[in-house]
C-alpha positions, -999 to 999 in steps of 0.1 A, spaced: 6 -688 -228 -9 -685 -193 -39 -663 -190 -40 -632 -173 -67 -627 -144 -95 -617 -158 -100 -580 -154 -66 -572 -137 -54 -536 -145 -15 -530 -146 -20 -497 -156 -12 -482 -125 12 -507 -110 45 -493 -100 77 -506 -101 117 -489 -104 124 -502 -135 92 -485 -147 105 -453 -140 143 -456 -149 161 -436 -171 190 -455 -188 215 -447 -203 238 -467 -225 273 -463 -229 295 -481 -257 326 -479 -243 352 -480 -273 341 -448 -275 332 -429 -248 363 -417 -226 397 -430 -228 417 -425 -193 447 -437 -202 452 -425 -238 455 -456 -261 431 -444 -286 403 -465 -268 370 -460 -242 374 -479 -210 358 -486 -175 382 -459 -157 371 -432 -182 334 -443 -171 343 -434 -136 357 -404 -142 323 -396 -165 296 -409 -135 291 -378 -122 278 -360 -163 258 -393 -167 243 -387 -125 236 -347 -137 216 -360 -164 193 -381 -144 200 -418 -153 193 -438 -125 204 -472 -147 241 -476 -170 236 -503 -199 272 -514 -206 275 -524 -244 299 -557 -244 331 -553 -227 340 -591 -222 372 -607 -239 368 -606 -275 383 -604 -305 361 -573 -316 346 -589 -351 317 -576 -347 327 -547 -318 324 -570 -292 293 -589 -294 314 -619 -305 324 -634 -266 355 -653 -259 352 -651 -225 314 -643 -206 338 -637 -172 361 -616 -183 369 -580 -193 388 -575 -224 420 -560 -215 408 -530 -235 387 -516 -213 406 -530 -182 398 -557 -157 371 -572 -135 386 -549 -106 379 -521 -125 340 -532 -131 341 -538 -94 357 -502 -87 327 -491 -113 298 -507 -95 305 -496 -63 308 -457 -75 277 -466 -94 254 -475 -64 272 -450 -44 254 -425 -65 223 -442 -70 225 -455 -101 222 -492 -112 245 -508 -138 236 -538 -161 253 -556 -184 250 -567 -221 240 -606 -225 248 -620 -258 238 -654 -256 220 -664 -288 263 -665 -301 291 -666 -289 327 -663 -305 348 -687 -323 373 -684 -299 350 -688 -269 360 -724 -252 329 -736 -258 333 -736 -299 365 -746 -295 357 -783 -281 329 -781 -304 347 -778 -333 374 -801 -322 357 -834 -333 321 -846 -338 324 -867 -306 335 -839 -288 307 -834 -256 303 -797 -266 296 -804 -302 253 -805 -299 264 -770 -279 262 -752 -316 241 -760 -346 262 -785 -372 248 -800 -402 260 -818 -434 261 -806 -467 240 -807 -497 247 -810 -529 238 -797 -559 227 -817 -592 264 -812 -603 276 -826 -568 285 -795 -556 286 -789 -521 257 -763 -502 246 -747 -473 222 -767 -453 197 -738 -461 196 -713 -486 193 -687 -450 213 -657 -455 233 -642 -428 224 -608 -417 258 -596 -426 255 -609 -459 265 -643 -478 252 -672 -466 242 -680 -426 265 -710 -430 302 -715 -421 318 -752 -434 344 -768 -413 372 -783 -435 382 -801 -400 351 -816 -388 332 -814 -428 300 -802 -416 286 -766 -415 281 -744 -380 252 -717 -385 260 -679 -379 232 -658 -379 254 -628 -382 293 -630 -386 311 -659 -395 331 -654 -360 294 -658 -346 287 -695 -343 253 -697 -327 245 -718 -295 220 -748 -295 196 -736 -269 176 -769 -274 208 -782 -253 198 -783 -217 233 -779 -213 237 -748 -228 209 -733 -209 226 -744 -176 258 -727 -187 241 -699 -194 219 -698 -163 256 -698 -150 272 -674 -164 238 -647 -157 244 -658 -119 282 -651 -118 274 -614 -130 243 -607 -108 260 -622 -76 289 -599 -86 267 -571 -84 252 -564 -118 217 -553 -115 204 -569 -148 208 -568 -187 201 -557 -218 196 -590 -238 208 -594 -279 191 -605 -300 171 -627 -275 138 -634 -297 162 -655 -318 176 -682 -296 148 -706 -305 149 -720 -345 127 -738 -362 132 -774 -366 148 -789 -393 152 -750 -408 136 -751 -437 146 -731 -465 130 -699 -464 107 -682 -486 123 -667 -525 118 -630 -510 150 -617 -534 148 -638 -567 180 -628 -578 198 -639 -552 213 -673 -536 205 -662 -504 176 -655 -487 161 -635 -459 152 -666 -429 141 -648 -398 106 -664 -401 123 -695 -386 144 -683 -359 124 -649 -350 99 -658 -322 105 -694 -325 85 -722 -314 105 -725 -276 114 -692 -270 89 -683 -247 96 -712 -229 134 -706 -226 126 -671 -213 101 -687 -187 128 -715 -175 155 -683 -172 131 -668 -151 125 -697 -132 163 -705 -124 177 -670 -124 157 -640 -127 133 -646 -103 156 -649 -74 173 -614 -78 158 -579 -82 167 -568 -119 158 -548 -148 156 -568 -181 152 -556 -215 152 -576 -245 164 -569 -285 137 -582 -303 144 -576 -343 125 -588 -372 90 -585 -360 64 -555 -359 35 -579 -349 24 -563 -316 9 -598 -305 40 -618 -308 60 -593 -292 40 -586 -264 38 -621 -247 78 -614 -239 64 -587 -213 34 -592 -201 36 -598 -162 18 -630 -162 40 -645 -186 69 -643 -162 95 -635 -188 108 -597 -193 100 -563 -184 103 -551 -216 113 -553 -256 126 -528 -278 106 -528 -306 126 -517 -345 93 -505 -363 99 -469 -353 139 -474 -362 131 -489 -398 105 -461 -404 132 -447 -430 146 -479 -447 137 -489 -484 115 -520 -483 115 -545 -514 78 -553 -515 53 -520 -512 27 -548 -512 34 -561 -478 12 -553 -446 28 -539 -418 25 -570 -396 42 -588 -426 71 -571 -431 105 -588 -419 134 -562 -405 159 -582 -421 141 -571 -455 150 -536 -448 179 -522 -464 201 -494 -454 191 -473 -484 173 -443 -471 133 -440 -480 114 -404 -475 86 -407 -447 59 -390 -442 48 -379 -401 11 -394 -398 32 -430 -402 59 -419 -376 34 -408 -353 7 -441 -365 37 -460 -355 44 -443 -319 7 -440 -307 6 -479 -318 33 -489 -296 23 -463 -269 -12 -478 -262 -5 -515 -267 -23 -536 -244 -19 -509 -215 -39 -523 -189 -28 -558 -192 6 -551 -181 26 -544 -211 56 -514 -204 74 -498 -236 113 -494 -236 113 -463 -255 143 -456 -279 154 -431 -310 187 -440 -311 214 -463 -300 244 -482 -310 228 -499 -341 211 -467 -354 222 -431 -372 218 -399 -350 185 -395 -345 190 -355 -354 202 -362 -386 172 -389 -392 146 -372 -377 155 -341 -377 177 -314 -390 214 -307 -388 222 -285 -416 231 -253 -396 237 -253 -355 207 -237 -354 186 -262 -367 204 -288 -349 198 -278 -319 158 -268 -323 158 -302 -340 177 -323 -307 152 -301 -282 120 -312 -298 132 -348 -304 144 -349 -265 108 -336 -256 90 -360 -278 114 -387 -265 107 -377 -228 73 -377 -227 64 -412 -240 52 -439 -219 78 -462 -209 115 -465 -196 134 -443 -214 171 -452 -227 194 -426 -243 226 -432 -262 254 -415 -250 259 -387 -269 222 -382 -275 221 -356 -245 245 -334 -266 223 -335 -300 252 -351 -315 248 -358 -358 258 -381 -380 297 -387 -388 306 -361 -421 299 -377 -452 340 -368 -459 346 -394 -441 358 -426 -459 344 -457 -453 381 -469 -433 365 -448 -401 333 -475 -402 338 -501 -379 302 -514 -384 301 -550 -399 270 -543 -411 278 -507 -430 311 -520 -445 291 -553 -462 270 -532 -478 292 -507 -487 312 -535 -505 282 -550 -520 269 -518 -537 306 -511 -550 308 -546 -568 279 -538 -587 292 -503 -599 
């Protein structure tokens, strides 16, 4: 990594992303203007004026581009596109311009580590081993297995269970999915994939989009030759792998090269997803200035705070977020607040900036996990002191919509048919097979 001057001090450098309040919207469900049951960018419109009364200067769109909705959207079919659910790219058009009219900024979502099975892209590469868009995704042959029966490339487990690999009865060879089967990851080592996405970035900030909240983005870069990964569940054929495609070994230089060709030459606010690590020095070089990469990461230590771990033996800095399950562990506040002050002070003067979170699209109310929502009462003493501690932390602050109102959890009455989480309905099924 480049050095920083010696003896610069960010800590009083200013900038408008620095002192943003975003908020995010998921759009399935935030206002329906037409009635079909669904969230959409005309009931955004009609809602701009709440989210302006709040004080967001910034909207983060989740995913609206065409998609077949596998995995709520962050499976793409189409990067230029709205999905006919939410309306069309007049409507976005209509939405910006109301936006900026009122002062606030509007980015989108880029998902760009996968796309969908039904994007183009996939579709060529999938056609035929010759295809030109076949090194676009990741392909490999089988193994076999003492018996001769066929494997996996690597014993990786996807992070919505089973194994990370998908075979292809036309093409006999496996396509990696880090996530859903529907989620064929892209081959960043592909120049050509970078270009297209360097493309597709450009199409959305010359349209008028004034940057993005990135998926996902510390995983773009895998290991070579991905290796099998480390027996962390021994009863199990599949295995937790994030150690070879968190933080890879080109990732900073990817981030660099999309700095270089696209960021650079706009004026944006970038945040990245960065899962799987809690190691303040690997997640730091994304943001400081120097590096010339983003303005800031949202870190999951704080969100995984309450999640059962499988090895109480583990230091902190060792501990993989794909080993944390969603069984529900008590905590205790000095390691809440050890965690906050840790993420509050790191590397101040150097430059690094905090995207400061309790909740979004991924998590549980952060009243019902923090808090307590047993009577109104408590509810709402519980959403006011989580707002304050929220508030006053160092950093850009995003809030999920909803989050303003102290909103809880769904009822537990609810059956599992209202879940639309891939990730809640796989484990669902996987602790009822075992009853």
């Amino acid at each position: 990594m480049p050095e920083s001057p010696s003896g610069e001090d960010h800590t009083e450098n200013r900038a408008w992303w620095k002192e943003s309040i975003v908020y995010q919207i998921y759009p399935t469900s935030f206002y329906d203007s037409n009635g079909d049951g669904v969230g959409d960018l005309n009931g955004i419109l009609a809602k701009l004026d709440h989210i302006k009364d709040l004080g967001a200067t910034v909207i983060w769109l989740s995913p609206i581009y065409k998609s077949p909705l596998a995995d709520m959207g962050y499976d793409i079919a189409d990067y230029r596109d709205i999905d006919p659910r939410y309306g069309t790219l007049e409507d976005w058009d209509k939405l910006l311009k109301a936006t900026h009219e009122k002062g606030i900024k509007l980015i989108m979502d880029l998902v760009v580590n996968h796309t969908s099975d039904e994007h183009e892209w996939f579709i060529e590469s999938r056609a035929s081993r010759e295809n030109p868009k076949r090194d676009w995704y990741i392909w490999r042959p089988a193994r076999y297995d003492a018996d001769g029966n066929r494997q996996p490339p690597n014993n990786w487990r996807s992070n919505f269970e089973g194994s990370a690999w998908e075979w292809d009865e036309k093409t006999e060879q496996y396509y990696l999915h880090l996530w859903h089967e529907k989620q064929p990851d892209l081959n960043w080592e592909n120049p050509d994939v970078r270009d297209a996405v360097w493309d597709v970035m450009k199409f959305w900030l010359d349209r008028g989009s004034d940057g993005f909240r990135m998926d996902v983005i510390n995983c773009i870069s895998k290991t070579p030759g991905l290796p099998d990964a480390p027996i962390v569940f021994p009863k199990e054929e599949y295995q937790p792998g994030s150690i070879y495609y968190a933080n890879g070994p080109r990732v900073h230089e990817f981030l660099r090269e999309m700095n270089e060709k696209v960021l650079s030459k706009y004026t944006t606010i970038t945040v990245g997803e960065t899962p799987f690590t809690y190691d303040t020095e690997k997640l730091v070089e994304y943001v400081l200035p120097h590096n010339h990469e983003l303005h800031m990461v949202f870190p999951f230590e704080l969100m995984e705070v309450d999640g059962e771990k499988p090895d109480p033996t583990l230091k902190p800095g060792e501990v993989q977020a794909d080993q944390v399950s969603l069984v529900h562990r008590d905590w205790k506040l000095p390691e809440f607040k050890c965690i906050v002050q840790k993420w509050q002070l790191l590397k101040m003067k150097k430059g690094y900036w905090n995207a400061t979170y309790i909740e979004n699209h991924d998590q549980a109310r952060s009243v019902t996990r923090f808090g307590n929502d047993s009577t109104d009462e408590l509810r709402l003493a519980s959403a006011k002191l989580l707002a304050l501690f929220h508030a006053t932390q160092r950093g850009t602050l995003y809030v999920f919509q909803g989050q303003e109102l102290g909103l809880k959890n769904a009822p537990r009455t609810w059956g599992i048919e209202e879940y639309l989480d891939v990730a809640t309905r796989n484990f669902w099924d996987k602790q009822v097979s075992v009853l």
